[in-house]
C-alpha positions in Angstrom: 7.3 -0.2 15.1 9.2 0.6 11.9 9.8 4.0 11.1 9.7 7.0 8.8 12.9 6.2 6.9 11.5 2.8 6.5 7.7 4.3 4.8 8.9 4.5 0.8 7.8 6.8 -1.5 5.7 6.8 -4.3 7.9 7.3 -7.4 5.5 10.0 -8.4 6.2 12.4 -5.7 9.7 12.0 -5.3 10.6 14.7 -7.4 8.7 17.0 -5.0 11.5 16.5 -2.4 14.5 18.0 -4.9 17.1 19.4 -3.2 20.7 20.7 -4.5 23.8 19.4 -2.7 27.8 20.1 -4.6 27.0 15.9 -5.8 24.2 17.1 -7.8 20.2 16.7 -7.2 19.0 14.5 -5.1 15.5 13.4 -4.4 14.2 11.4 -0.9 13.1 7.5 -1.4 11.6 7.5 1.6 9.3 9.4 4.2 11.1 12.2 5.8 11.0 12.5 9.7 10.9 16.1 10.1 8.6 16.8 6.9 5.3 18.7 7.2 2.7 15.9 7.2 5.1 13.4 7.9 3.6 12.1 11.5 -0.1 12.4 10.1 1.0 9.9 6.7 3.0 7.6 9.4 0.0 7.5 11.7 -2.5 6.6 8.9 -0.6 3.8 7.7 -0.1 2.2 10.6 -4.0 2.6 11.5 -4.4 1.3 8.4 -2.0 -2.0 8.8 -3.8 -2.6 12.4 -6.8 -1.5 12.1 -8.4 -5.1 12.8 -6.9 -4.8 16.2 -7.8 -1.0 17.4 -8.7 -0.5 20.0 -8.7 -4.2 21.8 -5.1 -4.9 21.7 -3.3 -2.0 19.9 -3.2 1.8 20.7 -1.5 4.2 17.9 -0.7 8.0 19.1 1.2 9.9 16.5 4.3 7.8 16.1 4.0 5.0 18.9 2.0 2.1 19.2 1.3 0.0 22.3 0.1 -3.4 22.5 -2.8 -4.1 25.2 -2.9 -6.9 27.3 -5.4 -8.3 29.9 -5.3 -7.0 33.1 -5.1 -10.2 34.8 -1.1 -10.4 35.2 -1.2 -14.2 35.6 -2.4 -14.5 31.9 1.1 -13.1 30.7 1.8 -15.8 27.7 -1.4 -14.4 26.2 0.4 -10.5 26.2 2.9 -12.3 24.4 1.1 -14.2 21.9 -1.2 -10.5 21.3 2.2 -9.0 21.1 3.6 -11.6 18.5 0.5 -11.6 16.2 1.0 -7.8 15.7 4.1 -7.6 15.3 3.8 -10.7 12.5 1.2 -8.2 10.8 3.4 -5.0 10.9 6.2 -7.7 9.0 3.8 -8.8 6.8 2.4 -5.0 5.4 6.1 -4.0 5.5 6.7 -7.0 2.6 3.9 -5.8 0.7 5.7 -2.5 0.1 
């Protein structure tokens, strides 16, 4: 599932990430991995984008997500086709942005 480098910032708050460097100023575009609340932003957004499908076929924890299945392993096409529609929703909020 995506990641930080991949969450954009709002244009409002990117001059709160100002750093200098011998090129000049430079402000972050994007979400910062190691940053403070970094992991707690990340994990609310993706709540947010799947929340439809939490907690029957998608698990979030921090930075991971896992799709769920049935436990029947001779029903494997349907794991696929779970798998498929979530990942068509994570493509579809990321176009939004």
């Amino acid at each position: 599932m995506g990641g930080y480098e991949e969450q954009e910032l709002d244009v409002t708050t990117r001059a709160l990430t100002a750093f200098e460097t011998p090129l000049g100023r430079m402000q972050l575009t994007r979400l910062a991995q190691k940053a403070t609340n970094s992991v707690a932003v990340y994990q609310a957004q993706m709540t947010w984008i799947l929340k439809e499908e939490i907690p029957e076929s998608v698990g979030i924890f921090i930075d991971d997500g896992g799709t769920k299945g049935p436990r029947n392993t001779t029903r494997k096409p349907l794991n696929q086709k779970i798998f498929m529609g979530i990942c068509h929703k994570l493509r579809k909020s990321l176009i939004q942005y």
